[in-house]
C-alpha positions as CSV (number, residue, x, y, z in Angstrom):
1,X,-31.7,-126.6,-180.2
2,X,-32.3,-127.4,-176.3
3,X,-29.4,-129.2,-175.9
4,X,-27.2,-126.0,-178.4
5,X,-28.8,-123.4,-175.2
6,X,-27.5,-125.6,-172.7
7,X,-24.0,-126.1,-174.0
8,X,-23.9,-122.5,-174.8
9,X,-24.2,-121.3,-171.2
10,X,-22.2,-124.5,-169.6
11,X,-19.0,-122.9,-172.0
12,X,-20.3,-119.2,-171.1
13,X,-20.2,-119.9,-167.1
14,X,-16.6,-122.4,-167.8
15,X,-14.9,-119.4,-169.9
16,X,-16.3,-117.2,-166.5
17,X,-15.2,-119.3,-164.6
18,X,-11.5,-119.6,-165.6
19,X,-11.2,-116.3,-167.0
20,X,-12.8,-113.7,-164.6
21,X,-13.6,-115.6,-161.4
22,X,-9.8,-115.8,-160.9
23,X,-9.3,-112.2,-161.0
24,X,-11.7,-111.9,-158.0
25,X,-10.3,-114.2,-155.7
26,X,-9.5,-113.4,-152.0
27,X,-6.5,-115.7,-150.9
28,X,-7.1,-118.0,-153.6
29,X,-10.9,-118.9,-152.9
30,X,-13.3,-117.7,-155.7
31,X,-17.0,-118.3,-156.2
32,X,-17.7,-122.1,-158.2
33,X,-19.9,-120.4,-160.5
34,X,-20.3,-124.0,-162.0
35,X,-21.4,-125.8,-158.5
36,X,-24.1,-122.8,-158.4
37,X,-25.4,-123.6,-162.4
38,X,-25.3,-127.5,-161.1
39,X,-27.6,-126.7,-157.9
40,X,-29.8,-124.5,-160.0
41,X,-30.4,-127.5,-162.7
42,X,-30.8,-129.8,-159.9
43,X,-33.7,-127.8,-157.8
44,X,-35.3,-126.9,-161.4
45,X,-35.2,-129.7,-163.6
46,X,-34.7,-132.8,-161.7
47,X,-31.9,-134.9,-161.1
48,X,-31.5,-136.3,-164.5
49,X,-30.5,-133.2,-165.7
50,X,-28.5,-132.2,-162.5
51,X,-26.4,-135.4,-162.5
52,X,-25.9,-134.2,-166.5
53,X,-24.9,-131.3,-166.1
54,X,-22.9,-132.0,-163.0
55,X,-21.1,-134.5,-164.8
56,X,-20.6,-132.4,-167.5
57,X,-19.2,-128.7,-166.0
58,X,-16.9,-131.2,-163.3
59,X,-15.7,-132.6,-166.9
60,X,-14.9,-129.4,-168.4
61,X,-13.3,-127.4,-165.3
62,X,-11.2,-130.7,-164.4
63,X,-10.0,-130.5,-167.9
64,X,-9.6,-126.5,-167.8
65,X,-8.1,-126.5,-164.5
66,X,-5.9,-129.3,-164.3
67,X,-5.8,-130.3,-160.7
68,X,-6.7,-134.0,-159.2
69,X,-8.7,-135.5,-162.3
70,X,-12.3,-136.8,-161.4
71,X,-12.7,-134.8,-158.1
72,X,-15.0,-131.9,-159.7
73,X,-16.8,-134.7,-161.8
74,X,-17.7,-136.8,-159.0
75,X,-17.9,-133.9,-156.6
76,X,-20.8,-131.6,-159.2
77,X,-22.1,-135.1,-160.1
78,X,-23.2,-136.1,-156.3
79,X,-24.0,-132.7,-155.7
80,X,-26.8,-132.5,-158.9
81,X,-28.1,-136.2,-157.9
82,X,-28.9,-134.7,-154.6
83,X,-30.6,-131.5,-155.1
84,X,-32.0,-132.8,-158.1
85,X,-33.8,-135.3,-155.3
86,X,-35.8,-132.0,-153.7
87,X,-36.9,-130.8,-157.2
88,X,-40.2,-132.0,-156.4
89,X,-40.8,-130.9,-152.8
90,X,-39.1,-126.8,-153.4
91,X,-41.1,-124.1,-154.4
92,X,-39.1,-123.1,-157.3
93,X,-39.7,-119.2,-157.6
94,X,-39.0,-118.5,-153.7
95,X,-35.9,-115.9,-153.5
96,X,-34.9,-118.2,-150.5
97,X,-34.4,-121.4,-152.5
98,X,-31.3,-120.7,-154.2
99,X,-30.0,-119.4,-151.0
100,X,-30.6,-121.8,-148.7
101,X,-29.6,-125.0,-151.5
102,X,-26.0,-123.6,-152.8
103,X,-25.5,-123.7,-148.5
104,X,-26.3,-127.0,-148.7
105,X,-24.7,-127.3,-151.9
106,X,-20.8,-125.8,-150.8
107,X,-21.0,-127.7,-147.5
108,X,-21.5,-131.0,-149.7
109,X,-19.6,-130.8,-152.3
110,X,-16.5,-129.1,-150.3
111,X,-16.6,-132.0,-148.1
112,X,-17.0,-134.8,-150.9
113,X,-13.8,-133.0,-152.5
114,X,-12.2,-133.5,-149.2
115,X,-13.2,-137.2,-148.9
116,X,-11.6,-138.1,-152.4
117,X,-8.6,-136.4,-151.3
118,X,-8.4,-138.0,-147.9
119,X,-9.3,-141.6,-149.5
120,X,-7.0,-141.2,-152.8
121,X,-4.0,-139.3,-152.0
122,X,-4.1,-139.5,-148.2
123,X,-3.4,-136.5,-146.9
124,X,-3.5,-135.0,-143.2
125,X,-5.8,-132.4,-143.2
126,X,-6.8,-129.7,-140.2
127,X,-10.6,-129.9,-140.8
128,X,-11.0,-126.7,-138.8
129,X,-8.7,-124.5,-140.9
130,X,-10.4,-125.9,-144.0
131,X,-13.6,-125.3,-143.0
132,X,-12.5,-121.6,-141.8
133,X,-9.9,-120.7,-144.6
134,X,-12.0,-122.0,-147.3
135,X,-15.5,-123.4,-147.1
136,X,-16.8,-120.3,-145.1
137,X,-15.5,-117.8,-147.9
138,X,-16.2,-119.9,-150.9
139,X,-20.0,-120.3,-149.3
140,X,-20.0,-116.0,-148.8
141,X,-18.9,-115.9,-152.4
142,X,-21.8,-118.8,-153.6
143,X,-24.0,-117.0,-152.1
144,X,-23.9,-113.8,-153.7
145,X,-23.6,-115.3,-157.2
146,X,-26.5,-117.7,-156.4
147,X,-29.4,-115.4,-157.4
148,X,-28.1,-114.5,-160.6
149,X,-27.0,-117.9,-162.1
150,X,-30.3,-119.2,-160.5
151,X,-32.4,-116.4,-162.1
152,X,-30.5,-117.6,-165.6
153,X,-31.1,-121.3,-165.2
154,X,-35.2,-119.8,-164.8
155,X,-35.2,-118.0,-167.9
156,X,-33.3,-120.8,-169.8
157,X,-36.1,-122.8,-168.3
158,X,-38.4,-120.6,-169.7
159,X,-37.0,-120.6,-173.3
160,X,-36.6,-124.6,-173.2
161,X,-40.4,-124.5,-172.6
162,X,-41.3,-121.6,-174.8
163,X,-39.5,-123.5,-177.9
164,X,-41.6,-126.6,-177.0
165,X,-44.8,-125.0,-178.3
């Protein structure tokens, strides 16, 4: 039944994520609703589950998306591993947390992206225009869907623990 709740909202933020998130987009950068579920699992559950579900929702939008295969995968993947590493040492219900990790979290996982595609495909990239054109308004966006998501990961939580007893 856990692991039915879990799917369930992976699919619920993909088909968001694909479907809506796209509609919203300000010259072509829109929130990663899935990097912010990802950071979320991470900080709450450990990084067991954020390297799962990392590796799982970079699965599902590098199939949905169709662009580089295996950049989202390894890019959510390293991302849950390391915020699921602070799971221990956060204060989980502090308004800040979510805030101040999907920062953390966008700067990381942008960059990783831009690794792979330096390393693979080696491209010649203007690290300053990236950084302005595209990590600074995909981290504004991140940031304002960060409470929510987070605030849904909690009360998944919550359920997953409820259902226990």
């Amino acid at each position: 039944m856990i692991l039915l709740i879990w799917t369930a909202l992976l699919l619920f933020v993909l088909v968001l994520q694909i479907t809506i998130v796209p509609l919203i987009a300000i010259n072509g950068v829109a929130p990663d609703l899935l990097l912010i579920l990802v950071v979320s699992t991470g900080l709450l559950l450990g990084k067991e589950k954020g390297v799962g579900i990392g590796f799982f929702s970079g699965l599902l939008q590098d199939l949905a998306v169709g662009n580089l295969f295996g950049i989202n995968i390894f890019s959510k993947l390293a991302t849950g591993y390391v915020l699921g590493l602070a799971e221990r040492k956060v204060f989980k219900d502090h308004l800040l947390l979510p805030l101040l990790s999907i920062v953390i979290a966008t700067v990381f996982s942008s960059l990783v992206s831009i690794a792979m595609l330096l390393l693979f495909l080696d491209y010649k990239i203007n690290l300053v225009a990236i950084v302005f054109n595209y990590i600074l308004p995909l981290l504004g966006y991140n940031l304002v869907f960060s409470i929510p998501i987070h605030r849904i990961v909690s009360r998944v939580l919550t359920i997953q623990r409820e259902m226990r007893f």
